[in-house]
N, C-alpha and C positions, 0 to 999 in steps of 0.2 A: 642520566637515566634515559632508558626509551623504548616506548612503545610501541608494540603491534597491535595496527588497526582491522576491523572483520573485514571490510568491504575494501580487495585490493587493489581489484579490476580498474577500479578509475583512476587509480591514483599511481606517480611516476615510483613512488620511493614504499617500498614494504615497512618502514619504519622512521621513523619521526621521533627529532629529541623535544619531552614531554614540556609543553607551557607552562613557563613560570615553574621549570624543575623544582626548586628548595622550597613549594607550598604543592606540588603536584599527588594529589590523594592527600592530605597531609591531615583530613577532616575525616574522624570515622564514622560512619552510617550503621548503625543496627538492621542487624539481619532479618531478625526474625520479630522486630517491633511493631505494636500497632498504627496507625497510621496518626494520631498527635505525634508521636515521639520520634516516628521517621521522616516528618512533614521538619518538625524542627532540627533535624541534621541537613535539613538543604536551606535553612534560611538564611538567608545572608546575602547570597549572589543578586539577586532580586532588587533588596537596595543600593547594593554597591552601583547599580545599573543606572535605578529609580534617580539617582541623583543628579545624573544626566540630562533629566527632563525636565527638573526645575532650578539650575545654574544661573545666573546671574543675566547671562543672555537672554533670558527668555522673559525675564520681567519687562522689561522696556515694551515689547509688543502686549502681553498681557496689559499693562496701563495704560498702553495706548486705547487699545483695543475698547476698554471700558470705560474710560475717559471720552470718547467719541459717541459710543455707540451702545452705550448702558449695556444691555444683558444679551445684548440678539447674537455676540460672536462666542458666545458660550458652547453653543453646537459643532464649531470649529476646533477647539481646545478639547470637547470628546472626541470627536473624530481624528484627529491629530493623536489623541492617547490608543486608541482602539490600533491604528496604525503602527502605532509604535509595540503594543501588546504582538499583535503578528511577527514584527519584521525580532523580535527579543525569542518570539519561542524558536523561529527558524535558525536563531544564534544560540541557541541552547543546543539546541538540537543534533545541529553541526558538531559544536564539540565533543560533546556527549559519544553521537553513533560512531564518530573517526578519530575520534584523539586528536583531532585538529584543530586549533582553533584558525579565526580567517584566514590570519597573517598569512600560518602555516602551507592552506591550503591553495593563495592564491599562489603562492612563492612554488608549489608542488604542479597544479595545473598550470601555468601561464608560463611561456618563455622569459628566461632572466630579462631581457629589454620591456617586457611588460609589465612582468613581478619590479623591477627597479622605478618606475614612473608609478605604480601603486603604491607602492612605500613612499614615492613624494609627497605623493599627494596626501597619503593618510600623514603623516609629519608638519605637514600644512596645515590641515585639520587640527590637528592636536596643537598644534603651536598659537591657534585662533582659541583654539577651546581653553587653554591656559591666559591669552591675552583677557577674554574674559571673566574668567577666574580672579585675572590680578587686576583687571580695573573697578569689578565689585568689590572685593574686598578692600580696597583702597576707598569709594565709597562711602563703603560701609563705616569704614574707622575715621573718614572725616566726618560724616553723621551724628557718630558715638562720641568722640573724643577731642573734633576741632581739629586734627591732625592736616597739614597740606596734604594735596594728593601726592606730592610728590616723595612724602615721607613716608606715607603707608604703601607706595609703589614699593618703594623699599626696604619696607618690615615685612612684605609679603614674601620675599626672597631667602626669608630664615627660616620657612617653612619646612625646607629642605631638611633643619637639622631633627624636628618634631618623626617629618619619614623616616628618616633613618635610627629611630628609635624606634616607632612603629613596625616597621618591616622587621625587627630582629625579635618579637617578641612574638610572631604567630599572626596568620591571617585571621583566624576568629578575632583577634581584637582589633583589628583593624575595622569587620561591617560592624561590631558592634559599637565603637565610636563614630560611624557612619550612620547605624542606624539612631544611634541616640541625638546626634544630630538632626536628624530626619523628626524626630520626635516632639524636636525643641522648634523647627522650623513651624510644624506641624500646630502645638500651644499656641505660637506667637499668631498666626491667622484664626487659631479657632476664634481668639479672644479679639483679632482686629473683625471678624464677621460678627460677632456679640454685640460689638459696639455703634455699628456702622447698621448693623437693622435693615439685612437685603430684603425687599419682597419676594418672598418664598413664592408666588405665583406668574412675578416676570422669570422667576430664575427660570423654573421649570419650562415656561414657556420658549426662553432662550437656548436651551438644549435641543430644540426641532430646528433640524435644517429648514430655512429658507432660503427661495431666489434670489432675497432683496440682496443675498451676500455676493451673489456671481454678477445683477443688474448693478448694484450700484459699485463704482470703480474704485471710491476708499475705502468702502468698508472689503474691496475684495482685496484690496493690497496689503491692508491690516491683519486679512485674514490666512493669505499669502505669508507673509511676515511670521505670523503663529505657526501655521505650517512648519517651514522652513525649518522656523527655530528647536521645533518639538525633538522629531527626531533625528541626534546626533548619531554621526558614523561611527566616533570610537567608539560608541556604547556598545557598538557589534563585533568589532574585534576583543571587548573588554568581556562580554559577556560568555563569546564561543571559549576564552579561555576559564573565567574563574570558575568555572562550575566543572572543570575539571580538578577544583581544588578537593571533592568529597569522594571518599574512598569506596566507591559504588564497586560490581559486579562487572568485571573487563567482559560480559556473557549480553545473550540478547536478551534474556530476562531483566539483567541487573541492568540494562542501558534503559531497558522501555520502562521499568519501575525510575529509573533517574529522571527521565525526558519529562514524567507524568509531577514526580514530585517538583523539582525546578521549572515545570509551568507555571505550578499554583504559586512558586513562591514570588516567580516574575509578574503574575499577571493581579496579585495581591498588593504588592511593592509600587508596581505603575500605576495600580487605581489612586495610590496615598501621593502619588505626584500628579495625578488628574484635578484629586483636590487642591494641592495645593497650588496649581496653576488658575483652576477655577476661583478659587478664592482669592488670588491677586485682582482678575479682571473680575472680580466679582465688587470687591472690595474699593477698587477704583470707580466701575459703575455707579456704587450705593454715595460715595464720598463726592465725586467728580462730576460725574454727567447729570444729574437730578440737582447738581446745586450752581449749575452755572460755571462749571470751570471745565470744560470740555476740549480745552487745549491741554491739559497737563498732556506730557506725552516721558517724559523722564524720571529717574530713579528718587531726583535729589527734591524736583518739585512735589512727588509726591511726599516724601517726608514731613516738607515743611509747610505744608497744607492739613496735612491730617488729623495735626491736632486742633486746630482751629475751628476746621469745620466740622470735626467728630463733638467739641468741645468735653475729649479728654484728653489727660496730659501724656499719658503712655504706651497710646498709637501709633505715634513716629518712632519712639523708641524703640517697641519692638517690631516693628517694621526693618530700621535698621540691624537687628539683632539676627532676625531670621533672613536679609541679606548677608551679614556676613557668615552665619552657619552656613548657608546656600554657597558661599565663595569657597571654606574651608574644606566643605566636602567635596566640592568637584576638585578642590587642589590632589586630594589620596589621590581620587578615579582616574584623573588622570594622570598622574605619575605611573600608574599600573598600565593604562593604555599603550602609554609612552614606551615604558618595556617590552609589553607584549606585543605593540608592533615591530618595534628594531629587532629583538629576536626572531619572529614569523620569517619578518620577509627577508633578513640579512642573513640568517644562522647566527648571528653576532651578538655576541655574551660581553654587556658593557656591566660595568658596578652599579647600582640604583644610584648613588650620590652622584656620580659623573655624569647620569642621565639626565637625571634631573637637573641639576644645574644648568645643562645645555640650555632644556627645553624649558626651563622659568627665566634662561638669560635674552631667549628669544623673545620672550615675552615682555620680558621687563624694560626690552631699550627701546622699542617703538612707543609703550603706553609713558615711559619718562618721556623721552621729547617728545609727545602731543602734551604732555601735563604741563612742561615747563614754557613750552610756546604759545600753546592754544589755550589753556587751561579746561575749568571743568566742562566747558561745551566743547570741547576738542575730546575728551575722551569719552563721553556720550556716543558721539560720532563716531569714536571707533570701535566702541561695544557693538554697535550696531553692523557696523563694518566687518566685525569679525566674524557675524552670523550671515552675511553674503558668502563671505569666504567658504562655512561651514556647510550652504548650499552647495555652490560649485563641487565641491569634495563628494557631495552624500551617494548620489549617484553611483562612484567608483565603489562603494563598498556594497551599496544594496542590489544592485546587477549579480556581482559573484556570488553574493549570499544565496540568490532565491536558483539563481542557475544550479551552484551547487548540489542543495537541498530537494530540488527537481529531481536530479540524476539517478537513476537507481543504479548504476556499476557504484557509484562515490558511497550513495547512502545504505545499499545495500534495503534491508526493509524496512528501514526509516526513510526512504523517499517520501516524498510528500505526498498524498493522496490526490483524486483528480481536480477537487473541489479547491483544498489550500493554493497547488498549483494554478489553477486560475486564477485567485483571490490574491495570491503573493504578487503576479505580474499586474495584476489593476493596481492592485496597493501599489509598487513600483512605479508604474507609467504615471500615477497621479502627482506622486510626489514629485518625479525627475519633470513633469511640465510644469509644474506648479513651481518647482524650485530656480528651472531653469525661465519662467518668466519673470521671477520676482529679481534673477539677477539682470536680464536684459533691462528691465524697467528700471534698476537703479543705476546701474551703468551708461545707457540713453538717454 
């Protein structure tokens, strides 16, 4: 199949073969519905996104984070979400107005030796964003079940055969095992913040930016670290695509009715990973920092802490529980990433099994030999490792994004207006210094 997009002026090629063809429109939208029942034909893309934001990677800085410094980096973690809410609508958006998603776009504006070193680098990314994918869930199942790491490295490589059952049965059932997912992650902290009894007056207070986070050096590298971690790249190539999955209006009505709906659903989706990142470093704060144990800084210590000092018995367990949801669901998203970038920026129509398997084999032989050498403080080390990695990368995708979305030949009268245009390049400049310190400091 393939698309003609309205705004042709900026763009090399009048036509573009459609993202993710065999799901492209494949979701029908109501014409002439009220707005519950057309708000719920866009829901889905939003968390397929949202699960990006709270991945396995991101815990580690989250308990650092409140482990250290009780509640005061909480205002980092909204900021970091608010962040990511901008740089998600400008990926909707994209899609939406040009039938493009990134990949597409950058492969269309950039010369093949540029478009080829962006595809690296997004493949990098993705292949970091899986590595941590399979060292949480490995984790996870030594938490739950005593499993070595080295065995659950292993059973996470069968996942493959769960997608390929998935993927043949309809993209609706895919967010909706995502979002139930999301659902289940969601219970297990409502009930870990019930038990652990944050003060409702540090929290709030913790949500006001202070200096004390840019003056003092750990708590700004912690906060650094949160940053970093928050917003991932392929969630922007993931997002410009899947919201081309709903069978809106190829017209400027039916684009700007789509752009308006798939805001609210992304920007609904990101709030419910705001909490659940807040409530990790919330959770660690109320447990850690108030009781004297202000080193935890890892996934496994917090586990075996929790229930001790909670003194109940079912805190660590679901703790473990909603890490390993948290591993399972970023394993779909990015399987989908995965796709949707080899196609963008290749033209290149691989089978989803073959994909995948590449990109969970990359994953799987680095985190087996740290597990079988290093053991579990080696693969700690490399979850952490793998979200420098996903620094360096982030840059290469949020640059084209906001350029693009600027352009009015590209976006035609979905350009960005003057105000986002400003707001998207601070939002930009912040991140890429913020990102690109936290790598010089760990690498120095």
């Amino acid at each position: 199949m393939e698309a003609t997009n309205t705004s042709m002026k900026g763009w090399r090629q009048e036509k573009v073969t459609n993202s993710l063809g065999d799901v492209h429109s494949s979701i029908h939208v109501p014409t002439n519905a009220g707005f519950f029942k057309t708000l719920m034909a866009y829901l889905g893309p939003g968390m397929m996104v949202a699960v990006g934001y709270m991945d396995p990677g991101n815990w580690a800085t989250d308990i650092a984070g409140g482990a250290q410094f009780g509640y005061r980096l909480l205002s980092v973690v909204l900021i970091s979400n608010l962040f990511a809410i901008l740089l998600q609508h400008l990926a909707l958006k994209l899609g939406i107005a040009t039938g493009r998603d990134l990949a597409q776009a950058c492969r269309d504006h950039f010369s093949r030796p540029v478009a080829f070193v962006l595809w690296l680098l997004a493949e990098i990314a993705i292949a970091a964003t899986d590595l941590a994918e399979v060292i949480g869930s490995a984790i996870a199942l030594n938490l739950l079940f005593g499993l070595p790491l080295t065995v659950g490295i292993l059973i996470t490589a069968l996942d493959v055969l769960l997608l390929l059952f998935l993927q043949n049965k309809g993209f609706q059932l895919m967010e909706r095992i995502v979002s139930s997912l999301i659902f289940l992650i969601v219970c297990c902290f409502g009930y870990e913040l019930l038990v652990s009894r944050p003060d409702m007056a540090d929290v709030i207070d913790g949500l006001l930016p202070r200096t004390e986070i840019v003056t003092n050096p750990g708590m700004l590298y912690i906060a650094i670290g949160i940053l970093g971690a928050t917003v991932m790249p392929h969630n922007l190539y993931l997002h410009s695509s899947i919201v081309q999955t709903r069978d809106f209006g190829r017209d400027d009505a039916g684009r700007q009715k789509a752009i308006k709906f798939a805001t609210i659903d992304s920007t609904v989706s990101l709030f419910l990973a705001f909490f659940i990142n807040a409530a990790i470093l919330m959770l660690s704060a109320s447990a850690f920092h108030f009781t004297g144990n202000q080193h935890v800084a890892d996934i496994t210590d917090a586990y075996h802490l929790l229930d001790p000092i909670l003194g109940v018995k079912m805190a660590g367990i679901l703790f473990a529980v909603a890490l390993l949801a948290s591993g399972q669901n970023s394993t779909l998203t990015g399987t989908l990433a995965g796709q949707i970038v080899m196609e963008g920026f290749l033209n290149l129509r691989v089978k989803p099994w073959l994909r995948r398997l590449i990109t969970r084999l990359l994953a799987i032989v680095p985190a087996l030999v740290v597990a079988i050498l290093y053991g579990e403080q080696g693969t700690s080390e490399l979850l952490v490792f793998s979200q420098v990695i996903l620094s360096l990368q982030l840059s290469f995708a949020v640059v084209p994004l906001v350029s693009f979305t600027n352009d009015e030949l590209k976006m035609g009268r979905f350009a960005n207006p003057t105000w986002i245009r400003t707001l998207s390049w601070i939002v930009a400049g912040i991140i890429i210094s913020l990102n690109a310190y936290l790598l010089w400091d760990t690498i120095v």
